[in-house]
VEXDOLO-15863 format. One record per residue: residue in one letter; z, x, y of N, C-alpha, C in turn. Coordinates in steps of 0.2 Angstrom, whole numbers, padded with zeros to 4 digits, always signed. Each point is the difference from the previous one (the first is absolute). Example, Ala and Ser with C-alpha at 12.3 -4.5 7.8 and 13.67 -1.06 7.14 Angstrom:
residues 2
A+0039+0066-0028+0000-0004+0006+0000+0004+0006 S-0004-0002+0005+0001+0004+0006+0003-0004+0005 
end
This chain:
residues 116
X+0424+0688+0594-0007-0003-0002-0005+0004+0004 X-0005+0002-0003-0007+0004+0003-0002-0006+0004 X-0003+0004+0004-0003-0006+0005-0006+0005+0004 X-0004-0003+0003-0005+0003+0003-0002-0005+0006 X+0001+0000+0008+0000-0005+0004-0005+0005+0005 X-0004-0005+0001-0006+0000+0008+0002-0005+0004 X-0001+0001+0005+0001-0001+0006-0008+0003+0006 X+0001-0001+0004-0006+0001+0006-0007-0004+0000 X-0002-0006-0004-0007-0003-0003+0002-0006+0008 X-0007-0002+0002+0000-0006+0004-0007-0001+0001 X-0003-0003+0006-0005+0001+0002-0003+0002+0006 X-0003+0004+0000-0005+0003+0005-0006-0002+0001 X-0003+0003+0007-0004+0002+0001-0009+0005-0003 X-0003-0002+0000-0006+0006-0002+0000+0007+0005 X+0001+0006-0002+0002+0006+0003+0009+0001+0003 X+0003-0006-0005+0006+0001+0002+0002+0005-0005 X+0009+0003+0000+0003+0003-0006+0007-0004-0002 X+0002+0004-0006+0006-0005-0002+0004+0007-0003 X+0006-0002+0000+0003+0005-0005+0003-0001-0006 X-0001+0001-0007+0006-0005-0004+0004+0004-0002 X+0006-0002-0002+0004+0004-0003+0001-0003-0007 X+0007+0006-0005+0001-0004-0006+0005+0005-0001 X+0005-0003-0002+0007+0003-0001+0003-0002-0006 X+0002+0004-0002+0001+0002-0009+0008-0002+0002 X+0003-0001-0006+0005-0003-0001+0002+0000-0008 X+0006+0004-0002+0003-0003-0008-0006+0005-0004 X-0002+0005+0002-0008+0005-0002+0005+0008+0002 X-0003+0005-0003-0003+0005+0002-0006+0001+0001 X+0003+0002+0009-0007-0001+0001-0005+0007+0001 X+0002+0004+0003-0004+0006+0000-0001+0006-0007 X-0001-0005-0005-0002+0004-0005-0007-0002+0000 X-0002-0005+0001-0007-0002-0003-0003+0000+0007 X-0006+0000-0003-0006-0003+0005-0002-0006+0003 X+0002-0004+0005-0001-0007+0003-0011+0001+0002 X+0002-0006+0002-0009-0003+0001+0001-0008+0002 X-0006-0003+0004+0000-0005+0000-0007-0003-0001 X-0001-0007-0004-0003-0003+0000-0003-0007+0001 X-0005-0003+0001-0003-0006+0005-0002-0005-0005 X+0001-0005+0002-0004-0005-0006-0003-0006+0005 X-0008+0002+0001-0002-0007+0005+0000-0004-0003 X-0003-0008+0002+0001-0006-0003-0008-0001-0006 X+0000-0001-0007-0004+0002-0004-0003+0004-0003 X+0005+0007+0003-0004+0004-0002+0007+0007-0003 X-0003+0005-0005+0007+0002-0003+0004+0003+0004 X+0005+0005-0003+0004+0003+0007-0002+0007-0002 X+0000+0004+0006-0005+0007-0001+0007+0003+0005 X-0002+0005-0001+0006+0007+0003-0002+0001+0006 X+0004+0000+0005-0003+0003+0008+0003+0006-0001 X+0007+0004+0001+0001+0006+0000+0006+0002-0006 X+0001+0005-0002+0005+0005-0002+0004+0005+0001 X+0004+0002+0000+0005+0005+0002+0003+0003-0004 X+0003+0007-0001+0002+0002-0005+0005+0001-0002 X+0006+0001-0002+0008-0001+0002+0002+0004+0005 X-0001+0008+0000-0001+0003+0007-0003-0002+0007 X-0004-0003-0002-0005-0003+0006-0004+0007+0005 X-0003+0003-0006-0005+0006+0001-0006-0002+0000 X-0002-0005-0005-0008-0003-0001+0000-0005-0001 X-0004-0004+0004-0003-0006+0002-0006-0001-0003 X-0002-0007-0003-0006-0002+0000-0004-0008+0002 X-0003-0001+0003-0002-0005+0001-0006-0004-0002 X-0001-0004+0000-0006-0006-0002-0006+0002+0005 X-0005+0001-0003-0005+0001+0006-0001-0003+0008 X+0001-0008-0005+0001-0007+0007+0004+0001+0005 X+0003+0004+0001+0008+0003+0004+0002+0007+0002 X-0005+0006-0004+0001+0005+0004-0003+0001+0005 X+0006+0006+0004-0002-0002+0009+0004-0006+0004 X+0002-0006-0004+0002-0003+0003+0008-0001+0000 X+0001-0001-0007+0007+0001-0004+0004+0006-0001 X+0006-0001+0001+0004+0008-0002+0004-0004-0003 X+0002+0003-0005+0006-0001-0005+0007+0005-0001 X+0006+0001+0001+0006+0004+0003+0005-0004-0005 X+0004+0004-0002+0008+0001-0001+0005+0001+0004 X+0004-0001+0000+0007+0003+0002+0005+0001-0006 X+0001+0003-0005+0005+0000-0006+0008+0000+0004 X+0001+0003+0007+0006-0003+0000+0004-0007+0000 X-0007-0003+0003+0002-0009+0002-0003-0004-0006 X-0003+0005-0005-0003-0003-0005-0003-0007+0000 X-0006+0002+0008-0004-0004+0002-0007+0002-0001 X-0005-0004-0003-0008+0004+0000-0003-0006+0004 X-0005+0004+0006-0002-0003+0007-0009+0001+0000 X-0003-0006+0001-0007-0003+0000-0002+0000+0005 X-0004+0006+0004-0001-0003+0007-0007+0000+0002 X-0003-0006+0001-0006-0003-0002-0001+0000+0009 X-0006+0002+0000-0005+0001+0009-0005-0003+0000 X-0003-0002+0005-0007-0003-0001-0002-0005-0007 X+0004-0005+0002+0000-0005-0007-0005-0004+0001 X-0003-0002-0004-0006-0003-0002+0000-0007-0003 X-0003-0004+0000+0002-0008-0004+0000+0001-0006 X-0002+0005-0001-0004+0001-0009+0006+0005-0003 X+0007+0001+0006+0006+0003-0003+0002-0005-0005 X+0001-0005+0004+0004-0008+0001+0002-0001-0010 X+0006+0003-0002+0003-0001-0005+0007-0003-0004 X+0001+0000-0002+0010+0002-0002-0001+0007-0002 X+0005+0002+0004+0000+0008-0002+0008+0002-0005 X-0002+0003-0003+0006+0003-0007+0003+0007+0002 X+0005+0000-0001+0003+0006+0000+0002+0001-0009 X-0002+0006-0002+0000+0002-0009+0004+0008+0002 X+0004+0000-0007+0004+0003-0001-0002+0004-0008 X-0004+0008+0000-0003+0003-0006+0005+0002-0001 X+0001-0003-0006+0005+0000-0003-0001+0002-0009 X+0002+0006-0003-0002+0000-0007+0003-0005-0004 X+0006-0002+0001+0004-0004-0005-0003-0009+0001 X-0005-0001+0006+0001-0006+0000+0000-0001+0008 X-0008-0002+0003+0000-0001+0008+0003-0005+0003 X+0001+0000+0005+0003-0005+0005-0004-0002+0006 X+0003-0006+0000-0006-0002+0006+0003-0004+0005 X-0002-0001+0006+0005-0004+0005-0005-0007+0000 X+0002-0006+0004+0000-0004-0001-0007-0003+0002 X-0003+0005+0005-0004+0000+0002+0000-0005+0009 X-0004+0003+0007-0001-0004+0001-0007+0000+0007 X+0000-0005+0003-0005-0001+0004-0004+0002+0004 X-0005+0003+0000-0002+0001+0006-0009-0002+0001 X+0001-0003+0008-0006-0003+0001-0003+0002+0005 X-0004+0000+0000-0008+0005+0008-0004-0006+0000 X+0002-0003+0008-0006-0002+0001-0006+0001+0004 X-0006-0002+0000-0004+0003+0004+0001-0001+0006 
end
């Protein structure tokens, strides 16, 4: 069964960092492009980063470049979030997504809070 599982969300600090991860499972996974995305509370879910299946090119959300890097491992067919100087206004459920042409996948999402 595909699966897409994060791990690393908790809460911090203002100018803390976190790292999340997301491990594929029942997927191939280094043919596509991974990316994660955030949904705060009321408001839609917007894209922080992407990566490509090689993991040549990166892109990021304005709100997070500079602070955020986004990385792969295809051997552990892990893709890894590492978020620096976070800010309350991070404070979301973070998604790990799976570009996928036949049909995306998405992890289950989970937590992460910044307080001031």
């Amino acid at each position: 069964q595909a699966q897409l599982a994060e791990s690393g969300g908790g809460l911090v600090q203002s100018g803390e960092s976190l790292r999340l991860s997301c491990a594929a499972s029942g997927i191939t996974f280094n043919i596509y492009a991974m990316a994660w995305y955030r949904q705060a509370p009321g408001k839609q879910r917007e894209l922080v980063a992407r990566i490509t299946r090689g993991g040549t090119v990166t892109n990021y959300a304005d709100s997070v470049k500079g602070r955020f890097t986004i990385s792969r491992d295809n051997a552990s067919v892990t893709v890894y979030l590492q978020m620096n100087t976070l800010k309350p206004e991070d404070t979301a459920v973070y998604f790990c997504y799976m570009d996928r042409p036949g049909g995306a996948y998405w992890g289950q999402g989970i937590q992460v809070t910044v307080s001031s």
